[in-house]
mmCIF file of the N, C-alpha and C atoms, coordinates in Angstrom:
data_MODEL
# 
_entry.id   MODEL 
# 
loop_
_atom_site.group_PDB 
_atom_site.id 
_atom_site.type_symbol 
_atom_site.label_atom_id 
_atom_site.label_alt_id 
_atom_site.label_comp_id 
_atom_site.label_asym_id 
_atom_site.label_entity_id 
_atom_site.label_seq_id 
_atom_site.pdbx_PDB_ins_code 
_atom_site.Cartn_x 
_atom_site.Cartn_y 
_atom_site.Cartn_z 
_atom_site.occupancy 
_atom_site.B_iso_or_equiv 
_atom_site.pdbx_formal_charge 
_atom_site.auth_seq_id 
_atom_site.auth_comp_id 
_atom_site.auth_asym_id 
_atom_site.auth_atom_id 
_atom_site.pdbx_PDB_model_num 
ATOM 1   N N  . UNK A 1 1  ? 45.384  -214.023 83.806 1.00 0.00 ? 1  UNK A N  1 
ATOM 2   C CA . UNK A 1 1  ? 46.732  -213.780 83.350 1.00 0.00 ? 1  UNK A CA 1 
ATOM 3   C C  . UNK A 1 1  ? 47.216  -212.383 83.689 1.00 0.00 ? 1  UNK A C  1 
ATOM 4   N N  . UNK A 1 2  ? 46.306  -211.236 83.840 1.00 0.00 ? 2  UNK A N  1 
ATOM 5   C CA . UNK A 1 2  ? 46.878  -209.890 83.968 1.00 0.00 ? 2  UNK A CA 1 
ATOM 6   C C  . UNK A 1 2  ? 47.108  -209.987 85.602 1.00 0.00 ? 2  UNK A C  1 
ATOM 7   N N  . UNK A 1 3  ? 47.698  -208.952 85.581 1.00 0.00 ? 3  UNK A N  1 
ATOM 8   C CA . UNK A 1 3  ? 48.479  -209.010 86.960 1.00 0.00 ? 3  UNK A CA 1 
ATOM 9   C C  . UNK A 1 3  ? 48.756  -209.996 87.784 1.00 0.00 ? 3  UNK A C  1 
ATOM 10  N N  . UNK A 1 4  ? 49.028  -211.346 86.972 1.00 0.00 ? 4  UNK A N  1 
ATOM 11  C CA . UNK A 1 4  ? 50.002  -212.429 87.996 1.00 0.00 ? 4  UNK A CA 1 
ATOM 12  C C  . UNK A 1 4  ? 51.431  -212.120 87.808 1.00 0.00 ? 4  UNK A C  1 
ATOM 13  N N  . UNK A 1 5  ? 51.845  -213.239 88.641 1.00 0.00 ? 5  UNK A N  1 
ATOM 14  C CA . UNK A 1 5  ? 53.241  -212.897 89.247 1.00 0.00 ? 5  UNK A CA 1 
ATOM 15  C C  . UNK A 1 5  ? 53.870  -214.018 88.039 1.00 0.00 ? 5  UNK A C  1 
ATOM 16  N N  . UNK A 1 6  ? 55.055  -213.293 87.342 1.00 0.00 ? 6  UNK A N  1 
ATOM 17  C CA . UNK A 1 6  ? 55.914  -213.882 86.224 1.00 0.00 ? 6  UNK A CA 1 
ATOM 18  C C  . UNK A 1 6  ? 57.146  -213.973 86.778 1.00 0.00 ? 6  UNK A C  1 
ATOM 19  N N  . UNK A 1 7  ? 57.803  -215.494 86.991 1.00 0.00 ? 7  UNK A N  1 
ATOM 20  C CA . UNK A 1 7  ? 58.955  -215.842 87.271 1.00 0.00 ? 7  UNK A CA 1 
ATOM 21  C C  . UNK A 1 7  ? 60.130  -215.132 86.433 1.00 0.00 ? 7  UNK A C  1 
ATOM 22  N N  . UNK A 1 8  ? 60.912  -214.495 86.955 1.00 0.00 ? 8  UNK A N  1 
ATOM 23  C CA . UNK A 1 8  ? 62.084  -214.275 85.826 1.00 0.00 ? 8  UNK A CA 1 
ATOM 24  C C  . UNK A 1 8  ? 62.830  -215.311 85.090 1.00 0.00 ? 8  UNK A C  1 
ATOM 25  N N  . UNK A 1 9  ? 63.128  -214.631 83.752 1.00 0.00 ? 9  UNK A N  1 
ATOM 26  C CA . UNK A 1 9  ? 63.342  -215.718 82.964 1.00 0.00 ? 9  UNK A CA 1 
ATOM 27  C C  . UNK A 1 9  ? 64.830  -215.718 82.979 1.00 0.00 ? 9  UNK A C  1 
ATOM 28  N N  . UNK A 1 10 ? 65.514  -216.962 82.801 1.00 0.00 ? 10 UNK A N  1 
ATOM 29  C CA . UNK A 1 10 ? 66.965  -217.305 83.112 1.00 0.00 ? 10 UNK A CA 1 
ATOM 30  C C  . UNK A 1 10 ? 67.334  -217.590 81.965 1.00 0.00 ? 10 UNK A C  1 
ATOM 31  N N  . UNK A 1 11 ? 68.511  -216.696 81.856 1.00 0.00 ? 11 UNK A N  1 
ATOM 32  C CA . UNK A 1 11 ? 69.717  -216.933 80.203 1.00 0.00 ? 11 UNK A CA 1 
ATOM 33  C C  . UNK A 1 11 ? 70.577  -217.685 80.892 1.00 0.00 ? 11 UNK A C  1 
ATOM 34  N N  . UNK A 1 12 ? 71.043  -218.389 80.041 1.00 0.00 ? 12 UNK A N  1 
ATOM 35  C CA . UNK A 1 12 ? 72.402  -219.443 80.016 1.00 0.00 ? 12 UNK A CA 1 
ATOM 36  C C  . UNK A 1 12 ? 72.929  -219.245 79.082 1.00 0.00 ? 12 UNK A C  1 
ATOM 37  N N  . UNK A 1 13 ? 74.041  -218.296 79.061 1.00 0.00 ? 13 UNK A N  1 
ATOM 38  C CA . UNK A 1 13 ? 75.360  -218.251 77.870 1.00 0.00 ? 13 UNK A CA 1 
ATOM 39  C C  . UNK A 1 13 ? 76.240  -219.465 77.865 1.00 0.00 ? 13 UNK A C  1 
ATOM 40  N N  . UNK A 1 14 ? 76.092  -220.408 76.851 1.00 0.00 ? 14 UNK A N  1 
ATOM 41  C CA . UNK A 1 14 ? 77.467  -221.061 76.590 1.00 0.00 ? 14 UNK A CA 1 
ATOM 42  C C  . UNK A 1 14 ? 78.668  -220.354 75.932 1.00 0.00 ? 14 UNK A C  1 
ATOM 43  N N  . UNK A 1 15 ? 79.716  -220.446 76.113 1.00 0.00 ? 15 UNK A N  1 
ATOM 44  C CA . UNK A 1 15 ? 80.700  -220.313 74.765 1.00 0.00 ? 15 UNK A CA 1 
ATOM 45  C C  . UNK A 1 15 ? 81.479  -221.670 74.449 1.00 0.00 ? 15 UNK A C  1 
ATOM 46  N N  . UNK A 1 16 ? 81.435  -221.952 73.100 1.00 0.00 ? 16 UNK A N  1 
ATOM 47  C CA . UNK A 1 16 ? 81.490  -222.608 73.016 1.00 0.00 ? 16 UNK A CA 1 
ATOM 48  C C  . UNK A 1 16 ? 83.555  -222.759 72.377 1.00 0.00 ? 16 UNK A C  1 
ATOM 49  N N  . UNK A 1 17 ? 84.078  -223.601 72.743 1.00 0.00 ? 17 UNK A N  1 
ATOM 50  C CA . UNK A 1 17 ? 85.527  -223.835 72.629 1.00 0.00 ? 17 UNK A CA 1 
ATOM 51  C C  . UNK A 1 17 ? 85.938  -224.872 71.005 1.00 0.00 ? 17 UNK A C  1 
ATOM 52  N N  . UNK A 1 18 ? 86.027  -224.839 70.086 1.00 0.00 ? 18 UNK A N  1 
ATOM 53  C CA . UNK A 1 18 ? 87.046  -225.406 68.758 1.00 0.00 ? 18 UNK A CA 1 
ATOM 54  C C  . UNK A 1 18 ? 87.961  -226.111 69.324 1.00 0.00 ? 18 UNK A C  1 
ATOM 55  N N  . UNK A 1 19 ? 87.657  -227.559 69.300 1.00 0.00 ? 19 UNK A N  1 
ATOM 56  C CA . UNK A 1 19 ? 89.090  -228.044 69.533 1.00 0.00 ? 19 UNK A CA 1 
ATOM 57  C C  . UNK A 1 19 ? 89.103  -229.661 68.845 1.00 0.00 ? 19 UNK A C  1 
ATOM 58  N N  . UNK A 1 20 ? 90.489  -229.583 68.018 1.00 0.00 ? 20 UNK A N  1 
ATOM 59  C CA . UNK A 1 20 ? 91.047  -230.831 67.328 1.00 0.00 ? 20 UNK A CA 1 
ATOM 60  C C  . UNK A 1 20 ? 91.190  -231.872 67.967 1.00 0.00 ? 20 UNK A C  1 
ATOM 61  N N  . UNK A 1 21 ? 91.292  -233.171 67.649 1.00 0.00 ? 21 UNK A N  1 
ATOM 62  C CA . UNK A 1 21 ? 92.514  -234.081 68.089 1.00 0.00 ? 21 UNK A CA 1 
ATOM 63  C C  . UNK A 1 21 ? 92.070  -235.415 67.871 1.00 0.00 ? 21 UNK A C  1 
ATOM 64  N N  . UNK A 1 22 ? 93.277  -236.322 68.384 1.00 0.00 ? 22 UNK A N  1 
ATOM 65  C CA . UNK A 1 22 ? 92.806  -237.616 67.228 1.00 0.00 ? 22 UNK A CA 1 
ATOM 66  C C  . UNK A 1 22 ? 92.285  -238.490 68.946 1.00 0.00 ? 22 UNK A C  1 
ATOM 67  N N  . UNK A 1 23 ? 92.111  -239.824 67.872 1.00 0.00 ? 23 UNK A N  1 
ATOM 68  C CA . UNK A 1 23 ? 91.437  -240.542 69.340 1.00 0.00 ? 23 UNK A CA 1 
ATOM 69  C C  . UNK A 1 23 ? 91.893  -240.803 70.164 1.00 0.00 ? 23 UNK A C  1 
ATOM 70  N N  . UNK A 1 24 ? 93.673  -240.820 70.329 1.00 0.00 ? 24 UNK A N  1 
ATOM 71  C CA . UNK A 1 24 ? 94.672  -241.492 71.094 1.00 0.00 ? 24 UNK A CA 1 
ATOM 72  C C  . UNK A 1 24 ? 94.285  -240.632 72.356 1.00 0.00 ? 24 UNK A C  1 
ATOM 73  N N  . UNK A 1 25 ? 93.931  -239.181 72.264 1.00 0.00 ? 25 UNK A N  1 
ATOM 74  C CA . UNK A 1 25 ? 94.689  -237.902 72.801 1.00 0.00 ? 25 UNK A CA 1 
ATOM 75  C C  . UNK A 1 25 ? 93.132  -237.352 73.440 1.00 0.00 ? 25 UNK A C  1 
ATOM 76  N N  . UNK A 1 26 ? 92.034  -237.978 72.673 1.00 0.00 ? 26 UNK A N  1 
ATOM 77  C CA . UNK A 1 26 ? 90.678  -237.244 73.006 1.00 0.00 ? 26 UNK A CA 1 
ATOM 78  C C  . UNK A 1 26 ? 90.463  -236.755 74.863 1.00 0.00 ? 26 UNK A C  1 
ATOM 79  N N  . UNK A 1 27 ? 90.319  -238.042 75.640 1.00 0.00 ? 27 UNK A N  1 
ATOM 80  C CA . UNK A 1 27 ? 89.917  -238.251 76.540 1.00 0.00 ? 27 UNK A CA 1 
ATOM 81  C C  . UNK A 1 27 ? 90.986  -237.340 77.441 1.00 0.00 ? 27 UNK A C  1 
ATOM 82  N N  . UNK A 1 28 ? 92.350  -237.225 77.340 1.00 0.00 ? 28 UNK A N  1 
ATOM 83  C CA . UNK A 1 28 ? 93.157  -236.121 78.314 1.00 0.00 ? 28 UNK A CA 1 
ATOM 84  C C  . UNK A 1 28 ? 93.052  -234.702 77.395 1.00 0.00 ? 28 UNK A C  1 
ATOM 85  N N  . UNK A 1 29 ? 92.517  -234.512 76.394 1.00 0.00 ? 29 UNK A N  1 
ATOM 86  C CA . UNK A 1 29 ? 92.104  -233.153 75.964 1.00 0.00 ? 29 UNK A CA 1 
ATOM 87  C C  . UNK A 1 29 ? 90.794  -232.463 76.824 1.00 0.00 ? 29 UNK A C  1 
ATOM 88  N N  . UNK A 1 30 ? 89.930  -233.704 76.821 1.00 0.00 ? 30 UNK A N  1 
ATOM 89  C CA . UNK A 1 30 ? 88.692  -233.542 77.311 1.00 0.00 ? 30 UNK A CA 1 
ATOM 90  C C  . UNK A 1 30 ? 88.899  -232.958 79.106 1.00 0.00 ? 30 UNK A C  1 
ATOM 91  N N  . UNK A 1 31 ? 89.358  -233.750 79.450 1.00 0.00 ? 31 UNK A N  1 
ATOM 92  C CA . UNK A 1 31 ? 90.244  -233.693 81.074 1.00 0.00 ? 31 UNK A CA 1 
ATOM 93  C C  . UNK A 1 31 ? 90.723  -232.074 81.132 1.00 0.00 ? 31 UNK A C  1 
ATOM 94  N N  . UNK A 1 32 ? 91.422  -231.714 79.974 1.00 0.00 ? 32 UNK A N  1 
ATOM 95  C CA . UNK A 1 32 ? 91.902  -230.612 80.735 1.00 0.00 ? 32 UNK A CA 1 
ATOM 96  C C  . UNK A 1 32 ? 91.264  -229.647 80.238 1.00 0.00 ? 32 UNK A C  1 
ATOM 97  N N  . UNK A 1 33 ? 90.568  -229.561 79.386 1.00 0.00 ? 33 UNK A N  1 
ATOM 98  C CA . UNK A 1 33 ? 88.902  -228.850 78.915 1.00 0.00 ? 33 UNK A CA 1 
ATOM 99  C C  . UNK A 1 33 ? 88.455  -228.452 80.193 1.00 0.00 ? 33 UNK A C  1 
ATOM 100 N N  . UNK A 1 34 ? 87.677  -229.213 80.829 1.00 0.00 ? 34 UNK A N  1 
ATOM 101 C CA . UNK A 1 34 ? 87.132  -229.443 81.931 1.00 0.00 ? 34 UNK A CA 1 
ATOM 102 C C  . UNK A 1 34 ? 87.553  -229.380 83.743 1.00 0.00 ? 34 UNK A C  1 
ATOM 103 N N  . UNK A 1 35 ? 89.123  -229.517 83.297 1.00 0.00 ? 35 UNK A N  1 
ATOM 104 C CA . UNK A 1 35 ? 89.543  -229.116 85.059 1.00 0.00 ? 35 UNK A CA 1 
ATOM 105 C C  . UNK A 1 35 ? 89.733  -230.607 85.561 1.00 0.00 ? 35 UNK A C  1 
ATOM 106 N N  . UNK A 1 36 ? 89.297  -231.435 84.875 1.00 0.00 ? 36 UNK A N  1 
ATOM 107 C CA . UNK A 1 36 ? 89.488  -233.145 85.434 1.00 0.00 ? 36 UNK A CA 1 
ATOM 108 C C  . UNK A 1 36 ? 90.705  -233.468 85.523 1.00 0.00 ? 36 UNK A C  1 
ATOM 109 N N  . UNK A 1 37 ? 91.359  -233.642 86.821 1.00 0.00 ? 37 UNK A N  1 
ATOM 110 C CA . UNK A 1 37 ? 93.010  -234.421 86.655 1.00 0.00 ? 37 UNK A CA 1 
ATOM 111 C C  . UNK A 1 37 ? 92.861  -235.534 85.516 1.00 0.00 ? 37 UNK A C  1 
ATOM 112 N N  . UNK A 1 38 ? 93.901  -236.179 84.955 1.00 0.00 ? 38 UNK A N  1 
ATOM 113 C CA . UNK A 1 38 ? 93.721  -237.073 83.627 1.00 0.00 ? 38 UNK A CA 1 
ATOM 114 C C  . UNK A 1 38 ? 94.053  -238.502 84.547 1.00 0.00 ? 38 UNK A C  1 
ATOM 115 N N  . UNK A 1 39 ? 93.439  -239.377 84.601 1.00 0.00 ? 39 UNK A N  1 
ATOM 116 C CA . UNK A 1 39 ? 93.774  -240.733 85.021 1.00 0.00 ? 39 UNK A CA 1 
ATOM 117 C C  . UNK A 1 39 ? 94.516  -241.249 84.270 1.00 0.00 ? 39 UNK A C  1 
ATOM 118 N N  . UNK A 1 40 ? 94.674  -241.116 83.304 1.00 0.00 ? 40 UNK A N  1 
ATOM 119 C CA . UNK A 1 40 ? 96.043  -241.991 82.049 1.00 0.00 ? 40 UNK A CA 1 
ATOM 120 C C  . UNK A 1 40 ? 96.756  -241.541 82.426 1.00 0.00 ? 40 UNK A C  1 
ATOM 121 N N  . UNK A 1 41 ? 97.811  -242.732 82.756 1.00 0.00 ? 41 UNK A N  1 
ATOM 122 C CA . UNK A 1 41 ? 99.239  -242.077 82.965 1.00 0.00 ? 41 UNK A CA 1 
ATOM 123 C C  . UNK A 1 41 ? 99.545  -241.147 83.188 1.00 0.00 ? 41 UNK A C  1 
ATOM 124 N N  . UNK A 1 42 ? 100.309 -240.424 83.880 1.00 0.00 ? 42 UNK A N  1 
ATOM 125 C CA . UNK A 1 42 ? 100.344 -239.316 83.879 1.00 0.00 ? 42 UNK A CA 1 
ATOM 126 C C  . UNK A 1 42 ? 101.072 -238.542 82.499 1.00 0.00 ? 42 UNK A C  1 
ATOM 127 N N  . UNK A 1 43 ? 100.661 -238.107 81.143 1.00 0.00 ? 43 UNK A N  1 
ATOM 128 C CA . UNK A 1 43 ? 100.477 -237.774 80.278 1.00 0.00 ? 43 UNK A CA 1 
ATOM 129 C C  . UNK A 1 43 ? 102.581 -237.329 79.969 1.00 0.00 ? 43 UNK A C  1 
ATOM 130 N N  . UNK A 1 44 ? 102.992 -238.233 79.514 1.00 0.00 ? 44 UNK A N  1 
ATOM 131 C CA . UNK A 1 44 ? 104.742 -237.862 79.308 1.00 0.00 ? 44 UNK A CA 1 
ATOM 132 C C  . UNK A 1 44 ? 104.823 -236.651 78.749 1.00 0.00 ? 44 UNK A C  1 
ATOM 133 N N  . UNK A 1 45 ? 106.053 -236.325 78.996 1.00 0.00 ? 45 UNK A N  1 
ATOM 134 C CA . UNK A 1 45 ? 106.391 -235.106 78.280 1.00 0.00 ? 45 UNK A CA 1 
ATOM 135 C C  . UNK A 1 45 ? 106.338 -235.110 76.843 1.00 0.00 ? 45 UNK A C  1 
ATOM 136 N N  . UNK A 1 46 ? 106.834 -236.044 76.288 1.00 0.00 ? 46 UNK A N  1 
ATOM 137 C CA . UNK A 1 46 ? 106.859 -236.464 74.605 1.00 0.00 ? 46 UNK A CA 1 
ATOM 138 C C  . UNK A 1 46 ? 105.653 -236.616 74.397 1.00 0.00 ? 46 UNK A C  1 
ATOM 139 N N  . UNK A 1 47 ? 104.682 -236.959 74.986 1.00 0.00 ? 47 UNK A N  1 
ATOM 140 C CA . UNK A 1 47 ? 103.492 -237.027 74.694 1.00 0.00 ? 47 UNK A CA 1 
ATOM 141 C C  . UNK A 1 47 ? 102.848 -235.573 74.196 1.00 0.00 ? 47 UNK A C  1 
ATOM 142 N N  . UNK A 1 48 ? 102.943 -234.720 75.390 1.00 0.00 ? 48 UNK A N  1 
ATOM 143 C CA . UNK A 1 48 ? 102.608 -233.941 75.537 1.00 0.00 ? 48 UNK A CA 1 
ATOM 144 C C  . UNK A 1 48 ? 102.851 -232.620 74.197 1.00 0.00 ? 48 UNK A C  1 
ATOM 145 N N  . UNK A 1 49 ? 104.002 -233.083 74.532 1.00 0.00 ? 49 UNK A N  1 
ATOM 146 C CA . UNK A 1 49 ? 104.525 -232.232 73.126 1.00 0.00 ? 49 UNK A CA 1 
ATOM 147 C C  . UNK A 1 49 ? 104.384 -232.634 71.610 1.00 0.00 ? 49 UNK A C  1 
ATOM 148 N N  . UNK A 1 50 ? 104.205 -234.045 71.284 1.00 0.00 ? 50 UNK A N  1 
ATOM 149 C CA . UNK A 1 50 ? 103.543 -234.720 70.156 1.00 0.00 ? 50 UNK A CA 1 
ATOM 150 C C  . UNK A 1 50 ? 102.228 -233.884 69.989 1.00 0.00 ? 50 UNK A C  1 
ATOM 151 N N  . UNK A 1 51 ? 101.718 -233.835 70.585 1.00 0.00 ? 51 UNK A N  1 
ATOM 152 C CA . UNK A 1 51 ? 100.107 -233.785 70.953 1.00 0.00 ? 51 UNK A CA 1 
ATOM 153 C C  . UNK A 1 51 ? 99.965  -232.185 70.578 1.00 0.00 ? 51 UNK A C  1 
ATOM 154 N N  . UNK A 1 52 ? 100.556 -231.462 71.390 1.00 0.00 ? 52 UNK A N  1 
ATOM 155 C CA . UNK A 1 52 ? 100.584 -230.125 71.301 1.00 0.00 ? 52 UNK A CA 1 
ATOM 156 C C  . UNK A 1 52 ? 101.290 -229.728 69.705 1.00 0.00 ? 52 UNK A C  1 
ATOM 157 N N  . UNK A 1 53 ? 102.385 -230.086 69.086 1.00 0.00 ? 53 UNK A N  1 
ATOM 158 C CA . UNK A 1 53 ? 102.773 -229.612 68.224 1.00 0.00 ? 53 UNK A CA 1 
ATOM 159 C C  . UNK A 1 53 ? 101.732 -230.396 67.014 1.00 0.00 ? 53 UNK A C  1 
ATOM 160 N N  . UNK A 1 54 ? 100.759 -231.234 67.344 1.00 0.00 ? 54 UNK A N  1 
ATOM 161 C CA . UNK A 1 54 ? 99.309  -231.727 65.991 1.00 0.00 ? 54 UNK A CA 1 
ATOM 162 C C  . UNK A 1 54 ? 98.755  -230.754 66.290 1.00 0.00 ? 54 UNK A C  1 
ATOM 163 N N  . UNK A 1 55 ? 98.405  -230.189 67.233 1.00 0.00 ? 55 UNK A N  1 
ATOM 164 C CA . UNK A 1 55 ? 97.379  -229.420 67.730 1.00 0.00 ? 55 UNK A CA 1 
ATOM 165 C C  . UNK A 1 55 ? 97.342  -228.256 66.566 1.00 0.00 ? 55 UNK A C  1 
ATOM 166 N N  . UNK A 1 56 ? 99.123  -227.857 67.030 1.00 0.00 ? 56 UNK A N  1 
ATOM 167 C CA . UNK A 1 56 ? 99.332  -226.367 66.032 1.00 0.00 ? 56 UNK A CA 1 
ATOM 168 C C  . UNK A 1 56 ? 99.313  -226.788 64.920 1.00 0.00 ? 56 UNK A C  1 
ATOM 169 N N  . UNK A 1 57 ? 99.819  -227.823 64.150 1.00 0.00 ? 57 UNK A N  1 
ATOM 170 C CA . UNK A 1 57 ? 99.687  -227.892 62.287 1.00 0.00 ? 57 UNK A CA 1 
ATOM 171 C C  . UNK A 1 57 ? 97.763  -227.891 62.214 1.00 0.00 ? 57 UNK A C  1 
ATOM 172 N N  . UNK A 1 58 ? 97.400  -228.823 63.305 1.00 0.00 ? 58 UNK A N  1 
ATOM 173 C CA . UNK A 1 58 ? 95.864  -228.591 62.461 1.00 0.00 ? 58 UNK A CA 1 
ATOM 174 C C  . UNK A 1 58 ? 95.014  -227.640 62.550 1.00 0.00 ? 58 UNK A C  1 
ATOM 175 N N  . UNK A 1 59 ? 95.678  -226.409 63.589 1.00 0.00 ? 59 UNK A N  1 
ATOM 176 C CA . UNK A 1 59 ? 94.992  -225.205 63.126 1.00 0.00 ? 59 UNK A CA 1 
ATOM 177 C C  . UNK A 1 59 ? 96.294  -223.506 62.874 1.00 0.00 ? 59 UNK A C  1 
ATOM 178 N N  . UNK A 1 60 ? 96.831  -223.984 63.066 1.00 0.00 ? 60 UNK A N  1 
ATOM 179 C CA . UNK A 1 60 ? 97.859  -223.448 62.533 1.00 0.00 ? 60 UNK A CA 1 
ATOM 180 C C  . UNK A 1 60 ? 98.507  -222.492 63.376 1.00 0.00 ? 60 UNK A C  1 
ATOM 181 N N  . UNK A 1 61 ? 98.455  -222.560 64.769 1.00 0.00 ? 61 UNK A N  1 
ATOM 182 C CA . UNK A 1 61 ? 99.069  -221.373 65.647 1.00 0.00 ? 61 UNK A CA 1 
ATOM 183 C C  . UNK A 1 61 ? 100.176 -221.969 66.224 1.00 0.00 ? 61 UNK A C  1 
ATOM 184 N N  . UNK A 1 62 ? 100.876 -220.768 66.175 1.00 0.00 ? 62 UNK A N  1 
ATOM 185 C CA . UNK A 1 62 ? 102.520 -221.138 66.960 1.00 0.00 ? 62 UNK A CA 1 
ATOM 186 C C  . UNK A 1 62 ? 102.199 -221.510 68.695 1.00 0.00 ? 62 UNK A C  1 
ATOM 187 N N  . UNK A 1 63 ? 101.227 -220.925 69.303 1.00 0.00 ? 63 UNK A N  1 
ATOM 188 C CA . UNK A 1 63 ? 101.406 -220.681 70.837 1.00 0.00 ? 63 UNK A CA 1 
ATOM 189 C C  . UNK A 1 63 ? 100.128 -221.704 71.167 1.00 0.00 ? 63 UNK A C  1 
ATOM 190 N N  . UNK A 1 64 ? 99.357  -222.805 71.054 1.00 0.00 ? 64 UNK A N  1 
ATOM 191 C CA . UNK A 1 64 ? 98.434  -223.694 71.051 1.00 0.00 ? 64 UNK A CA 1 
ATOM 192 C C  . UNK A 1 64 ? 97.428  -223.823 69.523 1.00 0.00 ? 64 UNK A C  1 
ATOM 193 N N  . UNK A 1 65 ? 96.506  -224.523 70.266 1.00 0.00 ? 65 UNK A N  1 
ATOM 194 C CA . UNK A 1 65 ? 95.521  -224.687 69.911 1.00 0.00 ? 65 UNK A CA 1 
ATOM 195 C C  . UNK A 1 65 ? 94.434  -222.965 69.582 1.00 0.00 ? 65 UNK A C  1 
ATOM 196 N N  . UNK A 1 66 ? 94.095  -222.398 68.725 1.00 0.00 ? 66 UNK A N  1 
ATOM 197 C CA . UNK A 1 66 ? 93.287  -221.242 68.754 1.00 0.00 ? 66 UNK A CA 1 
ATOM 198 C C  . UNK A 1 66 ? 91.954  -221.715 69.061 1.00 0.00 ? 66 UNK A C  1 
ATOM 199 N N  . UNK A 1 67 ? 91.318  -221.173 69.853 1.00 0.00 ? 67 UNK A N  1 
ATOM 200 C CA . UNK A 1 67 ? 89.680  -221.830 70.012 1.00 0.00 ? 67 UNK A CA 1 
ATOM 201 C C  . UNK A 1 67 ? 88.652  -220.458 69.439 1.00 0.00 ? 67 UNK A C  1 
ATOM 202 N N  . UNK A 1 68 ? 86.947  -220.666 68.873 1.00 0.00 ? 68 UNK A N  1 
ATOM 203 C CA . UNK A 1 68 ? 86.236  -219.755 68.847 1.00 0.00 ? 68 UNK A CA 1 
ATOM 204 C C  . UNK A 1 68 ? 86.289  -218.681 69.188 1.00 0.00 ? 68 UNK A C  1 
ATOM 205 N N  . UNK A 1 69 ? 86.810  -218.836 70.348 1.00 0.00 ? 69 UNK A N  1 
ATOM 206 C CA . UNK A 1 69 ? 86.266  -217.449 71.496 1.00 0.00 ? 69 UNK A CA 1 
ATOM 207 C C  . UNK A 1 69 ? 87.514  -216.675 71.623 1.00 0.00 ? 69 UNK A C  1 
ATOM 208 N N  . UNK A 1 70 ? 88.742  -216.826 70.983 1.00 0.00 ? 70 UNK A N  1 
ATOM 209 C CA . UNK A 1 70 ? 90.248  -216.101 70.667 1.00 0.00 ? 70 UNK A CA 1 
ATOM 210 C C  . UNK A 1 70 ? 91.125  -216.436 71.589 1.00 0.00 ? 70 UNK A C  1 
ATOM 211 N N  . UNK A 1 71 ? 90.473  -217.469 72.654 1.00 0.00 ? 71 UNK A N  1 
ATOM 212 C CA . UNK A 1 71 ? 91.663  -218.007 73.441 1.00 0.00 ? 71 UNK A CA 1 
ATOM 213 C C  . UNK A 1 71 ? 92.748  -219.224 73.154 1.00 0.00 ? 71 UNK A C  1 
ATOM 214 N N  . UNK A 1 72 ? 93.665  -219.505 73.835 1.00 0.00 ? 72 UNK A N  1 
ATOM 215 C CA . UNK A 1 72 ? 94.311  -220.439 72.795 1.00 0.00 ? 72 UNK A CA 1 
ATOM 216 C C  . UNK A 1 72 ? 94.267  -221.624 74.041 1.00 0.00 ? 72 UNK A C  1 
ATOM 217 N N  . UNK A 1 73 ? 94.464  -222.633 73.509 1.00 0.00 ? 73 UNK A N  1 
ATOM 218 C CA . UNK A 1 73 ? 94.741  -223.746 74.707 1.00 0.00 ? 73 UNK A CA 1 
ATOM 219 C C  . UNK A 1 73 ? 95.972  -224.507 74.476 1.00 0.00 ? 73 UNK A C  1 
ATOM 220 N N  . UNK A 1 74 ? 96.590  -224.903 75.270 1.00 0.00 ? 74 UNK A N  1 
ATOM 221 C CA . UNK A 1 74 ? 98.143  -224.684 75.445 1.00 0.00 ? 74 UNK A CA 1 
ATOM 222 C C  . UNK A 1 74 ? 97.909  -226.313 75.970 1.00 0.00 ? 74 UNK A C  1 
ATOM 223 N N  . UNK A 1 75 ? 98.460  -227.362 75.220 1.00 0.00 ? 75 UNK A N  1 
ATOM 224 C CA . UNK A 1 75 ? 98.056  -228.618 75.078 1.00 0.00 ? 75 UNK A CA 1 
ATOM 225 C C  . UNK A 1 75 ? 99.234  -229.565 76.164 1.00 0.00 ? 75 UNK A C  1 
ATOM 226 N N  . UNK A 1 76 ? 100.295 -228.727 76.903 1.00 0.00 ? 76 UNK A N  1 
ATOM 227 C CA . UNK A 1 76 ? 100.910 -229.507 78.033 1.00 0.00 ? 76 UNK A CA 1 
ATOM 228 C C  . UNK A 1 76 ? 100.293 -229.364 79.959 1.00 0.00 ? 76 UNK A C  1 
# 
């Protein structure tokens, strides 16, 4: 064991993101989490804005969604 050769050891930081929403809405939240164009429909404007203004009552910010890490996510 003394003087062998020790692989460096590798960190992986997650951060991790807080985010609401009901089941209708999960799967194009998830999409834009992730960078995935959304295959549903292309997501209406009324939608969009339904969606976004639950977002803010269930955590309470005027400008999105607030996540863990102090960024906000902006639900159109």
């Amino acid at each position: 064991m003394s003087g062998g050769y020790r692989e460096p050891v590798k960190v992986v930081i997650i951060n991790t993101h807080y985010v609401e929403t009901d089941a209708r809405s999960f799967k194009s939240v998830v999409q834009k989490l992730t960078g995935k164009d959304s295959t549903v429909a292309a997501a209406k404007e009324s939608e969009s804005k339904v969606l976004r203004e639950r977002m803010e009552r269930m955590v309470g910010t005027q400008s999105g969604v607030q996540t863990s890490s102090g960024t906000a996510f902006d639900g159109s």
